[in-house]
Every structure is written in structure tokens, then in C-alpha cells.
C-alpha positions in Angstrom: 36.8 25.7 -18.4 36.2 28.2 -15.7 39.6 30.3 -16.0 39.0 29.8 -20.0 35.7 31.9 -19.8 37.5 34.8 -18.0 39.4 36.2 -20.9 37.9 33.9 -23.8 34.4 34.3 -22.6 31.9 31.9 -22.1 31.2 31.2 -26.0 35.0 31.2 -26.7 34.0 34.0 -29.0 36.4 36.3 -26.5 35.9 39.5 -24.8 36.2 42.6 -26.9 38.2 44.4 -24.6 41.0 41.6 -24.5 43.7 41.3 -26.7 43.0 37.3 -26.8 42.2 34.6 -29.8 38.8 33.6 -30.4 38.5 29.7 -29.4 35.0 28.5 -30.6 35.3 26.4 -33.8 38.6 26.6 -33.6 40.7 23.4 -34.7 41.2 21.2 -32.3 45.2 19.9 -32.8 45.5 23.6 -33.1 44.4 24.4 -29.8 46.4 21.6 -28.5 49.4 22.8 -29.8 49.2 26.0 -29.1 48.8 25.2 -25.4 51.1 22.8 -25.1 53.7 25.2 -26.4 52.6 27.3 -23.6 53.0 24.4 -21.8 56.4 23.6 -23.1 57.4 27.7 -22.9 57.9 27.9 -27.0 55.1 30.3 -27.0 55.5 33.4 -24.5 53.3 36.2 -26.2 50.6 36.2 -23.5 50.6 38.9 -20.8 51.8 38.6 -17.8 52.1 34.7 -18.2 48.2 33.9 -18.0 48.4 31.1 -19.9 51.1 29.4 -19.1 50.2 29.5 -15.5 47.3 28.3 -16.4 48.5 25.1 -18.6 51.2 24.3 -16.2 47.9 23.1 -14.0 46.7 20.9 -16.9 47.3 17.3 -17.8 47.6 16.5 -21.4 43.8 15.0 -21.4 43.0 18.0 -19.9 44.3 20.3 -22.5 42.6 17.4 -25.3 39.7 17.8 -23.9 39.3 22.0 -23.2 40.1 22.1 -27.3 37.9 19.4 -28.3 35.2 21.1 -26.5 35.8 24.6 -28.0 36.1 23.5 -30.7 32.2 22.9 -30.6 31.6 26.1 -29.5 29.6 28.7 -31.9 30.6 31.8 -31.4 28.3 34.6 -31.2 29.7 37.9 -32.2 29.9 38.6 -34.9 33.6 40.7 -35.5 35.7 40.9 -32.6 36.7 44.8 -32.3 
């Protein structure tokens, strides 16, 4: 969760001065397939290969669980700018 909060921050609502997605509520099987096409490399549209480097240290219950849990997450802001 620790490199998630980085860019996403700590809500998943993410930073405002990142180009990233918002996680919190987010879908679940979304989430898990969106990272495991990082995973996989059939999604390359983040910079400088963030997330892939970081999925290629997750196991598959590892990536079930980091999008189960955001996908509890309220975010807090209320537009992302």
C-alpha cells in the first residue's frame, strides 16, 4: 500500500499534481485488470514505467487484495484539478 500512497495518496483520492487515476471506490475487477495488464505489459501509458515496476513485485493475491481494499476507500476531495 505504501508505494500506492505516493502518487494515489493515502485516500486513493490522488494527488492533484499527478497525472494519475483516482482509486477509492473504484471497482474492484477493474483495478485488477488494469494492473494486471500492467503486469502483463498490455497497458504502458504510465510514466516512466511506475507501475509496472511496481506490479512486477506483486503476486496475484497481492494485486486482489490492494483493489479490494481501495475499493473501500472514500475519497475526500472533492474534484481532482
Amino acid at each position: 500500500q505504501a508505494a500506492c500512497f505516493v502518487c494515489h495518496g493515502k485516500n486513493g483520492d490522488a494527488l492533484v499534481d499527478l497525472d494519475v487515476p483516482i482509486l477509492a471506490n473504484q471497482h474492484p475487477q477493474y483495478l485488477i485488470s488494469t494492473l494486471k495488464e500492467f503486469k502483463n505489459r498490455k497497458r504502458t501509458n504510465d510514466n516512466e514505467r511506475v507501475m509496472r515496476r511496481i506490479v512486477d513485485t506483486m503476486s496475484a493475491e497481492e494485486i486482489e487484495a490492494v483493489a479490494y481494499y481501495s475499493s473501500y476507500l472514500v475519497p475526500t476531495l472533492e474534484e481532482k484539478k
